[in-house]
TORLUMKOL-917017 format. One record per residue: residue in three letters; z, y, x of N, C-alpha, C in turn. Coordinates in pm, whole numbers, plus 32768, in hexadecimal, padded with zeros to 4 digits. Example, Ala and Ser with C-alpha at 12.3 -4.5 7.8 and 13.67 -1.06 7.14 Angstrom:
+-----+------+------+------+------+------+------+------+------+------+
!  aa !  n.w !  n.v !  n.u ! ca.w ! ca.v ! ca.u !  c.w !  c.v !  c.u !
+-----+------+------+------+------+------+------+------+------+------+
! Ala ! 830C ! 7DC7 ! 8527 ! 830C ! 7E3E ! 84CE ! 830C ! 7EB6 ! 8528 !
! Ser ! 82C4 ! 7F1F ! 8505 ! 82CA ! 7F96 ! 8557 ! 8313 ! 8003 ! 850A !
+-----+------+------+------+------+------+------+------+------+------+
***
This chain:
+-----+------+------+------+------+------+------+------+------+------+
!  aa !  n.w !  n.v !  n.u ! ca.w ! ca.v ! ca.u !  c.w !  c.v !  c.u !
+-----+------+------+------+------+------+------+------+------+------+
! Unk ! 187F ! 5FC4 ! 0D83 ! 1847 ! 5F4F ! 0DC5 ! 182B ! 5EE3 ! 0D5C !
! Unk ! 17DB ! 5E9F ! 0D71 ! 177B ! 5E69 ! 0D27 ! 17AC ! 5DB9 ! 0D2B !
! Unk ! 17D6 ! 5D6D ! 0CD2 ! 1830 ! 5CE4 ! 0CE9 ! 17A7 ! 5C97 ! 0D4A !
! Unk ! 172A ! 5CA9 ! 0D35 ! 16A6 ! 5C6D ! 0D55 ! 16BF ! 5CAC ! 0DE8 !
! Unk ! 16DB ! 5CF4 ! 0E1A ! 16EB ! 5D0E ! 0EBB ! 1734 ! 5C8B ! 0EF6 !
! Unk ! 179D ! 5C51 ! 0EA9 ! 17F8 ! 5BCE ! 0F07 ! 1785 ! 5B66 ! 0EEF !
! Unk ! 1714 ! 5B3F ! 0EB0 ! 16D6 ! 5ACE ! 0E96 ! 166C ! 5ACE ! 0EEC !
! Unk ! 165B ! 5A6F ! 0F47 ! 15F3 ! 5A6F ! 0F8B ! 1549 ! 5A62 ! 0F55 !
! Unk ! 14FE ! 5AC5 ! 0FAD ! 14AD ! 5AC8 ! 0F85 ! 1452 ! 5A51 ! 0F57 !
! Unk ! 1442 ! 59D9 ! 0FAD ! 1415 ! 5961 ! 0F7D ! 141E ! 5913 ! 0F05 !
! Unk ! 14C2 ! 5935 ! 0EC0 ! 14EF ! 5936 ! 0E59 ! 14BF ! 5985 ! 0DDC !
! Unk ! 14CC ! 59DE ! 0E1F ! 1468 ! 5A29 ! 0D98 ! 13C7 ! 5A12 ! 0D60 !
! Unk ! 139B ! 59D6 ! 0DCC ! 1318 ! 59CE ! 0DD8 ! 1319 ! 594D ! 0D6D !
! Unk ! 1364 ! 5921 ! 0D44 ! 134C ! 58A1 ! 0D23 ! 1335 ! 58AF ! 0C7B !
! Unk ! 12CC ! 584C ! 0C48 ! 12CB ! 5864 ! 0BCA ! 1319 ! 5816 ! 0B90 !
! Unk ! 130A ! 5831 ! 0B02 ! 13AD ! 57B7 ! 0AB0 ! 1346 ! 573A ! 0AC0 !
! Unk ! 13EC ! 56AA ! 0AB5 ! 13A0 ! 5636 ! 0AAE ! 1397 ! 561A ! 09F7 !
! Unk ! 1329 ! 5603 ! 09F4 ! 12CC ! 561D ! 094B ! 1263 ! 5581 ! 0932 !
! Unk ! 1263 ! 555D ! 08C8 ! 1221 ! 54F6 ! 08C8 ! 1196 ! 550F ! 0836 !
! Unk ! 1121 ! 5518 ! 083F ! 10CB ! 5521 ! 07F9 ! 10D9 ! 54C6 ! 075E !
! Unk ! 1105 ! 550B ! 06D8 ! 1106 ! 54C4 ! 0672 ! 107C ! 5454 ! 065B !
! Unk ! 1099 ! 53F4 ! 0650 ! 1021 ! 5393 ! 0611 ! 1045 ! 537F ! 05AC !
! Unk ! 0FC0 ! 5341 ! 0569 ! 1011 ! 5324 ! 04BB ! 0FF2 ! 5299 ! 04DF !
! Unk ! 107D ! 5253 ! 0499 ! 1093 ! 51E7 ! 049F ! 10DC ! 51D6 ! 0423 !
! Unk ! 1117 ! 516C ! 03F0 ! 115D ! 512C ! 037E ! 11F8 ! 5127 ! 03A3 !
! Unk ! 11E1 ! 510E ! 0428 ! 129F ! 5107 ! 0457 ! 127A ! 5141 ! 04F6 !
! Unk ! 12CD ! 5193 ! 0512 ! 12EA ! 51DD ! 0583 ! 1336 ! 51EA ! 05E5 !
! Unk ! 1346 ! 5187 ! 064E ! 1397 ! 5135 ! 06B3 ! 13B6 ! 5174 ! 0738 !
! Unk ! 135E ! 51BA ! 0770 ! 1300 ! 51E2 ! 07E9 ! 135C ! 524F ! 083A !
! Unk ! 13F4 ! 526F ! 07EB ! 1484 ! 529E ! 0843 ! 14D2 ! 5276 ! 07FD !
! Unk ! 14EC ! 51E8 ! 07E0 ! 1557 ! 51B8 ! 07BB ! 157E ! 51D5 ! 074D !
! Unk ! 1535 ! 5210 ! 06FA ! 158C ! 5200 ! 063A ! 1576 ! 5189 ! 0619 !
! Unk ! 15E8 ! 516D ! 05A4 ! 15D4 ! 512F ! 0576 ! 15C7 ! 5160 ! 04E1 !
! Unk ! 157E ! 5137 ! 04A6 ! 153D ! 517D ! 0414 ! 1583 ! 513B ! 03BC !
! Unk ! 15E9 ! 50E7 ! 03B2 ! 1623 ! 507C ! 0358 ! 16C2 ! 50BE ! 0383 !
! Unk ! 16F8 ! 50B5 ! 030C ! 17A2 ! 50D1 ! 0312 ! 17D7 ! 506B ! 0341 !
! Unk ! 182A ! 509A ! 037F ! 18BC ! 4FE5 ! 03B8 ! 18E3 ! 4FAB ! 0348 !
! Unk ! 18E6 ! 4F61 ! 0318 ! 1940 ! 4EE3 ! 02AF ! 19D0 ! 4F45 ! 02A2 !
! Unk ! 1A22 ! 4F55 ! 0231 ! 1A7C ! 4F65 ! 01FD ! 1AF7 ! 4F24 ! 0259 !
! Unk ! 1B13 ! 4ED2 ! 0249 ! 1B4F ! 4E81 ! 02A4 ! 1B40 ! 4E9F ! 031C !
! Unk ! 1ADF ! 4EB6 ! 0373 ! 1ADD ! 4EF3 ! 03E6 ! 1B0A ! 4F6D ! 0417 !
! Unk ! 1AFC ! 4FCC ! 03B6 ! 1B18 ! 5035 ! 03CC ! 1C08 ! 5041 ! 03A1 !
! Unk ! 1C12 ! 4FF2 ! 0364 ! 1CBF ! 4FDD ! 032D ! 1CF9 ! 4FAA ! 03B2 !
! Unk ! 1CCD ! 4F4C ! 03CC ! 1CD5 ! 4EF6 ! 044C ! 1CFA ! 4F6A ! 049C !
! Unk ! 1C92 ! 4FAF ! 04CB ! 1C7E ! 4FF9 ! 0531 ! 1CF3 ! 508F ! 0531 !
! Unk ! 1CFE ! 50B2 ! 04C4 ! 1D60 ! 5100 ! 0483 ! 1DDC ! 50DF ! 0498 !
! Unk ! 1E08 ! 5067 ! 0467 ! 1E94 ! 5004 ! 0474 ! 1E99 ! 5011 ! 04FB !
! Unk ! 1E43 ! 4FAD ! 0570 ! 1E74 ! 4FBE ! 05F3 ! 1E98 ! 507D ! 0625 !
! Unk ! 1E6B ! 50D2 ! 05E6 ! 1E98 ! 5145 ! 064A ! 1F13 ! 5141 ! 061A !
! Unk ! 1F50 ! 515A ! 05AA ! 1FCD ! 5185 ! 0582 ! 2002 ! 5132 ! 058A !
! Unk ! 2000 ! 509B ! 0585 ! 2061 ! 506A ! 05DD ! 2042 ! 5071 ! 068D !
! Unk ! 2003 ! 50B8 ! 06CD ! 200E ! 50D3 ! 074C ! 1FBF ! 506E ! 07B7 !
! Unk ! 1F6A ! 500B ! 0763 ! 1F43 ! 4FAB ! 0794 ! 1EE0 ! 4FD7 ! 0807 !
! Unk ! 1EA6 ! 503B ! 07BB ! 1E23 ! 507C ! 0802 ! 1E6E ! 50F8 ! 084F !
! Unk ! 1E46 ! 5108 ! 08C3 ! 1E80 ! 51B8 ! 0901 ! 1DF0 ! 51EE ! 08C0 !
! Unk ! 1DFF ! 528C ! 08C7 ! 1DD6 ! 52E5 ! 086D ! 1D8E ! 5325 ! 0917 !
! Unk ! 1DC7 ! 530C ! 0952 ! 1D82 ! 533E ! 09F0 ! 1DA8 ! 52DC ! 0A5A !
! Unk ! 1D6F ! 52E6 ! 0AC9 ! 1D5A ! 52B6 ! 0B2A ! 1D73 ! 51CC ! 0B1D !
! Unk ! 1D15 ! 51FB ! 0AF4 ! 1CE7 ! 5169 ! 0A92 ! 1C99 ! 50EF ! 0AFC !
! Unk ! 1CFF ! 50AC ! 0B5D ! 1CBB ! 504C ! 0BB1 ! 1CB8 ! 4FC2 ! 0B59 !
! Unk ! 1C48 ! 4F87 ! 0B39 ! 1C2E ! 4F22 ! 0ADC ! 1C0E ! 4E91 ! 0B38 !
! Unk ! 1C9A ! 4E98 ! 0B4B ! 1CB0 ! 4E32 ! 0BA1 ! 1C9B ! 4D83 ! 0B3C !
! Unk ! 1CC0 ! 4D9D ! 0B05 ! 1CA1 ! 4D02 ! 0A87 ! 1C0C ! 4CF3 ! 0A88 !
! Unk ! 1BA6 ! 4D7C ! 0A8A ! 1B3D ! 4D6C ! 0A66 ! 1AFC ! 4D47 ! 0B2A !
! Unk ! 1B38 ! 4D91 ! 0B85 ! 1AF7 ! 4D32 ! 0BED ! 1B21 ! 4CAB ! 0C0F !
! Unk ! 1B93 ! 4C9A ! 0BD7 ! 1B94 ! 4BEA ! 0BE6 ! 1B65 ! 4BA5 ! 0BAF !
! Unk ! 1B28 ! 4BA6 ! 0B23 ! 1A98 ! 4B8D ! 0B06 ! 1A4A ! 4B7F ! 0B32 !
! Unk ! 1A0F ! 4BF5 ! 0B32 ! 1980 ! 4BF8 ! 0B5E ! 1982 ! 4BB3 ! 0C1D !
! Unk ! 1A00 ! 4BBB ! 0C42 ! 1A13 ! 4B54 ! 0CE3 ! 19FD ! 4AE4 ! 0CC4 !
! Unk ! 1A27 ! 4ACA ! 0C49 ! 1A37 ! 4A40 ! 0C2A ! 19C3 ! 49F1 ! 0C0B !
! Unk ! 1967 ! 4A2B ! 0BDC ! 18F5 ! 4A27 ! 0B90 ! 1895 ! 4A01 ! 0BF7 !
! Unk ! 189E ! 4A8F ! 0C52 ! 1825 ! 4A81 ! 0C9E ! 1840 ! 4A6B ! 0D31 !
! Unk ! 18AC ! 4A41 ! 0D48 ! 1914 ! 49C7 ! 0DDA ! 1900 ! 4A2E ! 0E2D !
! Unk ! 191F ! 4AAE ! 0DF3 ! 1940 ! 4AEB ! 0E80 ! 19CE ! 4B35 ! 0E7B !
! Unk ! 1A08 ! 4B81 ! 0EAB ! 1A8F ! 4B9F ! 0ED0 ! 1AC7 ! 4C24 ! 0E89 !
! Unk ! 1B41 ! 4C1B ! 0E1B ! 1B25 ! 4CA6 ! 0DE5 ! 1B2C ! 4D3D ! 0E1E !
! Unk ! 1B4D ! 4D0B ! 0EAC ! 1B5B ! 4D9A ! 0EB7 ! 1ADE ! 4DA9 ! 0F01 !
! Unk ! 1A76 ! 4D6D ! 0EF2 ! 19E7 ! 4DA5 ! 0F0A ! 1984 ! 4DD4 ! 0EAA !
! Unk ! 19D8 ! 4DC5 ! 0E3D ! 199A ! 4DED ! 0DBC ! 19DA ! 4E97 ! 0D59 !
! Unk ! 193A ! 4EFA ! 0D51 ! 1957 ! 4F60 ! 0D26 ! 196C ! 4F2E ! 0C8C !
! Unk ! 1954 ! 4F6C ! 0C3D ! 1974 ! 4F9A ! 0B97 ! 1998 ! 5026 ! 0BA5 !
! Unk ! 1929 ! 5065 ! 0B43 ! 1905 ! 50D8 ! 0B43 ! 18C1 ! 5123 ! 0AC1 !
! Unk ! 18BF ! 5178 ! 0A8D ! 1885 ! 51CA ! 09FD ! 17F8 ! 51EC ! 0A1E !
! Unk ! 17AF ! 517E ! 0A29 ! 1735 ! 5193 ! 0A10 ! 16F8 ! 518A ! 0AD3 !
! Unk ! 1673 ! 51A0 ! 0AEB ! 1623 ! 5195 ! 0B56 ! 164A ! 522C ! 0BA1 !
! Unk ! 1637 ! 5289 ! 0B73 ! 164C ! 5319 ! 0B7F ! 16F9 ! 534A ! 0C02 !
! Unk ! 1753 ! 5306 ! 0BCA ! 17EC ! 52FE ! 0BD1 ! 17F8 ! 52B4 ! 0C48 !
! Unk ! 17A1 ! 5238 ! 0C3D ! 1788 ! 51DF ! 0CD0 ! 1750 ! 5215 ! 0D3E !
! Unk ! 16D7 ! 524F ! 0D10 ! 1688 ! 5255 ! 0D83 ! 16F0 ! 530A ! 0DBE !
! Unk ! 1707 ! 5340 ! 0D5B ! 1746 ! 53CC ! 0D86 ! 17C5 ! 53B6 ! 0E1C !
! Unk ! 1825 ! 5349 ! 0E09 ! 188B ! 530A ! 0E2D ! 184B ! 52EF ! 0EB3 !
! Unk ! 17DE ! 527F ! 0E87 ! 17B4 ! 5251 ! 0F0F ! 1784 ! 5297 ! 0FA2 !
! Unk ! 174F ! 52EF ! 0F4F ! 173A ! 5396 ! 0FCD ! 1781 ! 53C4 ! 0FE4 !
! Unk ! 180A ! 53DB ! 0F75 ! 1848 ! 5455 ! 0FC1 ! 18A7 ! 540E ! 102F !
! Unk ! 18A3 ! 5388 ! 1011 ! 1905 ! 531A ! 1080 ! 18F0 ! 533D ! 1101 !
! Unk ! 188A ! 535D ! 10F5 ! 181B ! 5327 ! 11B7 ! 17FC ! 53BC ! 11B2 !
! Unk ! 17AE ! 53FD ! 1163 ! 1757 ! 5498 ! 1195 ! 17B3 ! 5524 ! 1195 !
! Unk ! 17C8 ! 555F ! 11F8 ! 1812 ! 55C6 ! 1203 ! 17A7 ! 565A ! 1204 !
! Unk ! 173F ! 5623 ! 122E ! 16A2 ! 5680 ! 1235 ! 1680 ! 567F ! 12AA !
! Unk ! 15EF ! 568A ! 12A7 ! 15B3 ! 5688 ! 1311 ! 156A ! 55E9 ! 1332 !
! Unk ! 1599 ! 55AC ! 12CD ! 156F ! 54FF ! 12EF ! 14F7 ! 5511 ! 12A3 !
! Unk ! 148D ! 5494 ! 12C7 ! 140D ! 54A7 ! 12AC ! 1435 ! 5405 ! 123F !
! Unk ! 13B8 ! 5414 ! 11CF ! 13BB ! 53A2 ! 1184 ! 131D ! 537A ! 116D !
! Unk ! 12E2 ! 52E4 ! 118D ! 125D ! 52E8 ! 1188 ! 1264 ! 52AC ! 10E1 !
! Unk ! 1208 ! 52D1 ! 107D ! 11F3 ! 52BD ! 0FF0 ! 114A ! 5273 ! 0FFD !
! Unk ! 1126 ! 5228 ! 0F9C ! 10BF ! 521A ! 0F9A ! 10A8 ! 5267 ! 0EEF !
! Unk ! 1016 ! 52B5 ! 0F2F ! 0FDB ! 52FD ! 0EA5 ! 0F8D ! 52A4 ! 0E47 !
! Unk ! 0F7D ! 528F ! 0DBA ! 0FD2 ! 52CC ! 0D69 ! 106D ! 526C ! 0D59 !
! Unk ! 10CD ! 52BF ! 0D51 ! 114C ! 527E ! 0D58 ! 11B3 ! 52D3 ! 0CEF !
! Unk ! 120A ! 5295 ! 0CD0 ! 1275 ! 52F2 ! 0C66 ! 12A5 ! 5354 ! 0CAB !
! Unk ! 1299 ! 53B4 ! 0C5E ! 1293 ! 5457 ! 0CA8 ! 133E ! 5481 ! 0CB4 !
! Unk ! 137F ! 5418 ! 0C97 ! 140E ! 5438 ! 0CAB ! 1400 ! 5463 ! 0D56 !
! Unk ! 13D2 ! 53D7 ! 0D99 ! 13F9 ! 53D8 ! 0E27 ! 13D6 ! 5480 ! 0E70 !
! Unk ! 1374 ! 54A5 ! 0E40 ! 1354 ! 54F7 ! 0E92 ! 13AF ! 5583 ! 0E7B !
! Unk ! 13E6 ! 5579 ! 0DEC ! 1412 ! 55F8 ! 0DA5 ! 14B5 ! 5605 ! 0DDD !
! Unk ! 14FE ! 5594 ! 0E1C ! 1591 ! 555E ! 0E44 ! 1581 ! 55A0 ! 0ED3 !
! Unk ! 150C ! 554A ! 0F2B ! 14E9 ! 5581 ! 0FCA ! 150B ! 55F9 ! 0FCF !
! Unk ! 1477 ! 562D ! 0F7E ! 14AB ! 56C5 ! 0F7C ! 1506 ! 5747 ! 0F60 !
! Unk ! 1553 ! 56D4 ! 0F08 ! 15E1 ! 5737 ! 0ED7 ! 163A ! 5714 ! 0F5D !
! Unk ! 1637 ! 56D1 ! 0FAB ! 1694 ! 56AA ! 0FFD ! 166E ! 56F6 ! 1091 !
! Unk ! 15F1 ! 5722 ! 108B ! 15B3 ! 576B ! 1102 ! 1567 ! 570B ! 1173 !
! Unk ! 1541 ! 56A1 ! 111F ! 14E7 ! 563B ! 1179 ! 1494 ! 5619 ! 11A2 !
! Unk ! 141A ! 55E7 ! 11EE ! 136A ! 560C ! 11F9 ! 1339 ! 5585 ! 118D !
! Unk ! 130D ! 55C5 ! 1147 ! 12A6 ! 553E ! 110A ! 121A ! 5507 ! 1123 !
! Unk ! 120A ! 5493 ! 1188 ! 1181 ! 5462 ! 11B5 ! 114C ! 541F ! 1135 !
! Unk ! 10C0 ! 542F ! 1156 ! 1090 ! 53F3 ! 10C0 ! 102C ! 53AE ! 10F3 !
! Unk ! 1013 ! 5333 ! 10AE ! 0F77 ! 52D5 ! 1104 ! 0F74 ! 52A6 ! 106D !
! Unk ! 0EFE ! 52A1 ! 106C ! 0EAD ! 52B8 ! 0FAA ! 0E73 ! 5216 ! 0FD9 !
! Unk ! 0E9A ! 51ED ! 0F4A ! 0EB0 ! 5167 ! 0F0E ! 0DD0 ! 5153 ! 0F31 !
! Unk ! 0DC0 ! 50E7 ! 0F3F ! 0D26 ! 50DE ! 0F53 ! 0CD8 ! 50E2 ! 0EDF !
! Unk ! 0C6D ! 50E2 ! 0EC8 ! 0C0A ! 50FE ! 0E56 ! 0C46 ! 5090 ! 0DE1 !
! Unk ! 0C48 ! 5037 ! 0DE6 ! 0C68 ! 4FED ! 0D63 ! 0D2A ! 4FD0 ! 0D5D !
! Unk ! 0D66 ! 504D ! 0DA6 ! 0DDD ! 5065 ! 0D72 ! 0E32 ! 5010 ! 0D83 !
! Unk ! 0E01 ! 4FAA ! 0E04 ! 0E66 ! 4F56 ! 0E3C ! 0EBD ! 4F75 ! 0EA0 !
! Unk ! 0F28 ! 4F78 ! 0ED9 ! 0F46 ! 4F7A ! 0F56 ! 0EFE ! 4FA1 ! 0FE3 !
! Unk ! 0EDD ! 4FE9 ! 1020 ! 0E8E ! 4FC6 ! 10CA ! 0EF2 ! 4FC9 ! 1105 !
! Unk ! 0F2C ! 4F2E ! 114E ! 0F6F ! 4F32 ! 1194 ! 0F54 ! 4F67 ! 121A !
! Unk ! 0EB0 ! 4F4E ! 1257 ! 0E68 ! 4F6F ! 12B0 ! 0EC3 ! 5044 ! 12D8 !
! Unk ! 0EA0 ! 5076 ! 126D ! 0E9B ! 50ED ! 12A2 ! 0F5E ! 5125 ! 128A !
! Unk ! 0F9B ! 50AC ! 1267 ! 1022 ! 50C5 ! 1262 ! 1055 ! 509B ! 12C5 !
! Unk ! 101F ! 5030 ! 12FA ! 1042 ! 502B ! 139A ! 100E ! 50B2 ! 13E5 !
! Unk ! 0FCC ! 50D0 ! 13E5 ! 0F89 ! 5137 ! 142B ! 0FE4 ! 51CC ! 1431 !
! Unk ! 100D ! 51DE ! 13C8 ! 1071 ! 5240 ! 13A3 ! 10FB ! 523E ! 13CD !
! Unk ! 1115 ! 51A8 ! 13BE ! 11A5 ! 516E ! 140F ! 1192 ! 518E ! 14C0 !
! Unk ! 1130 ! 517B ! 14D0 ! 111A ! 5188 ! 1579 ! 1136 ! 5224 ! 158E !
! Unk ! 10CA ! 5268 ! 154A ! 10C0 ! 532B ! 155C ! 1129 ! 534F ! 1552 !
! Unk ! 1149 ! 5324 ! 14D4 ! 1204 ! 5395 ! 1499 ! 125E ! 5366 ! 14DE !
! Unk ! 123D ! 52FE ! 14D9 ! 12F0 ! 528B ! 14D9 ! 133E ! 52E8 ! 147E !
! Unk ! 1367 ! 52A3 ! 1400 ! 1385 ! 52F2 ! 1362 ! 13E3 ! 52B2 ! 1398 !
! Unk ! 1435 ! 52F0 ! 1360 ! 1509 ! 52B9 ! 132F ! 14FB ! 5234 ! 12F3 !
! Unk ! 14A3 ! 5269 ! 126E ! 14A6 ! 51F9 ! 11F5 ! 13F6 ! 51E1 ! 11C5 !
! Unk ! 1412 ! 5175 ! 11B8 ! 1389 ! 5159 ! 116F ! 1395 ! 5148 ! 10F0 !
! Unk ! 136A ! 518F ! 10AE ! 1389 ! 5151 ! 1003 ! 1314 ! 511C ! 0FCA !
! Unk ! 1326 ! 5082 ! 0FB8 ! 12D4 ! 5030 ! 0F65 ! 12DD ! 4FFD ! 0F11 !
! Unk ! 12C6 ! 5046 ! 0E7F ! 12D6 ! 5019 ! 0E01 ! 1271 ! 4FB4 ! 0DC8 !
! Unk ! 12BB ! 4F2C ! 0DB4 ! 1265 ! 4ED1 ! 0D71 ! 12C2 ! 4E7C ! 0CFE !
! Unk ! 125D ! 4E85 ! 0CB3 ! 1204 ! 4EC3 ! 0C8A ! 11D7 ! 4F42 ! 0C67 !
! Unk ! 119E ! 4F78 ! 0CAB ! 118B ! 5010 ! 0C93 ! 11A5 ! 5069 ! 0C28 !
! Unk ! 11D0 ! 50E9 ! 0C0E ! 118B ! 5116 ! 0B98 ! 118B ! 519B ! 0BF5 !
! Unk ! 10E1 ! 51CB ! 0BB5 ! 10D2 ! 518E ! 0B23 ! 103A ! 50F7 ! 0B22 !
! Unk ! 104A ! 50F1 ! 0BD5 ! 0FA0 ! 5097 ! 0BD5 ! 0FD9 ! 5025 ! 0BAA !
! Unk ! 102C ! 4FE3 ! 0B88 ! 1054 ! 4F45 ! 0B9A ! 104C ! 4EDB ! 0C13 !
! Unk ! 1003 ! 4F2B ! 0C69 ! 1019 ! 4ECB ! 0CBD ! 1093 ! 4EA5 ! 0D2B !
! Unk ! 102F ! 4DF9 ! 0D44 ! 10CA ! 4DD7 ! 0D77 ! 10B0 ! 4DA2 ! 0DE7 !
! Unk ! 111F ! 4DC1 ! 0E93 ! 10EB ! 4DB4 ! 0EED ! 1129 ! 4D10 ! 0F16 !
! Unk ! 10C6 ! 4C99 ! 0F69 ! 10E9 ! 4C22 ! 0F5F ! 1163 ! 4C40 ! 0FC9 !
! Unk ! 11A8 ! 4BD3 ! 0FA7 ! 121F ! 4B9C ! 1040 ! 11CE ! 4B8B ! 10B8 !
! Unk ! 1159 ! 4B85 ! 10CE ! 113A ! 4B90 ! 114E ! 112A ! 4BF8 ! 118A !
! Unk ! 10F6 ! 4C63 ! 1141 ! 10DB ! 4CDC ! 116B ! 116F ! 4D25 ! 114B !
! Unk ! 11B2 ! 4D2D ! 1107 ! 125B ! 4D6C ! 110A ! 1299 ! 4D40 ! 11AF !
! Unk ! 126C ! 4CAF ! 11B0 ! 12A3 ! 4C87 ! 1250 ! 128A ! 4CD2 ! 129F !
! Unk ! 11FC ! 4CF2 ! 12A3 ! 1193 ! 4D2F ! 131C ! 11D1 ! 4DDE ! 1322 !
! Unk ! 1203 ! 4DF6 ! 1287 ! 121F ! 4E83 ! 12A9 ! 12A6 ! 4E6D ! 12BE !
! Unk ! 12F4 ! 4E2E ! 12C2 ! 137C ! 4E46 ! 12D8 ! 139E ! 4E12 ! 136F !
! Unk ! 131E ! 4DD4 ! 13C2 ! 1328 ! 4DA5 ! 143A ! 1310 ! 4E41 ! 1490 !
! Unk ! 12A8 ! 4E91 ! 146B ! 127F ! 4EE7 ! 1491 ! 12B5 ! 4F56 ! 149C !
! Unk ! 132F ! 4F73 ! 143D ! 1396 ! 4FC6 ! 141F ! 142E ! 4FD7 ! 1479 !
! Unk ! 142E ! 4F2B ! 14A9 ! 14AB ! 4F1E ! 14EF ! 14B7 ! 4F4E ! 155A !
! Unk ! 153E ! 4FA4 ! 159C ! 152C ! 4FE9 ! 15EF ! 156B ! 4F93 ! 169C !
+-----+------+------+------+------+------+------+------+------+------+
***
């Protein structure tokens, strides 16, 4: 028996997530950083494990959400901290989606969302971003009405279009969404 028999077929279907080399001078576009940490940063960082400062696992960075609560006046325990966009958004699905939940995406959108849905066994609605790659909220309402999706995922600023959807129209879709 074949280990690919336990993996669902949807799963398999899926291609790797891959990002097209560009030539550029410095190369940002999943989070490297092309520059070494400072000396000092890296001793620092060394010192706190062995003296125990840091856990080595299950690492709630509680100092760092009272910060960032602090910062941006909201409450820390409403605040994630997380290894990157990838780690977040993974978390955030598997919280809520058990499978079978539908997620509406607007096309073109970071191909994480759709690649998570589908590892999780979820329907992915898709309503394609309008000719000059803005938002249509028009036909995302429209989709909210047909599907009624679990989740709407609206990345703004987009990637990879940049665009960004106003507070009026986030209202309009999050009015439309409520159940």
């Amino acid at each position: 028996m074949s280990i690919y028999n336990a993996i669902k077929d949807s799963v398999l279907a899926l291609r790797p997530y891959t990002l097209a080399p560009h030539r550029a001078s410095v190369k940002l576009n999943q989070n490297e950083n092309p520059w070494d940490a400072p000396a000092e940063i890296k001793q620092e960082t060394l010192n706190a494990w062995r003296l125990r400062l840091v856990p080595l696992s299950g690492f709630m960075p509680q100092r760092l959400h009272g910060r960032l609560a602090e910062f941006s006046g909201w409450r820390p325990d409403g605040i994630i901290a997380g290894n990157g966009s990838n780690e977040l958004i993974s978390g955030a699905f598997d919280g809520d989606h058990g499978g079978g939940e539908a997620a509406l995406i607007t096309e073109p959108t970071f191909a994480l969302y759709r690649q998570i849905m589908t590892v999780l066994g979820g329907e992915v609605v898709e309503c394609s971003a309008r000719s000059d790659l803005q938002f249509d909220v028009a036909a995302l309402l429209g989709e909210i009405e047909k599907k009624q999706p679990d989740v709407t995922i609206i990345c703004s600023p987009n990637n990879p279009t940049g665009c960004v959807i106003s507070d009026e129209e986030l209202v309009v879709l999050l009015k439309a969404t409520r159940v």
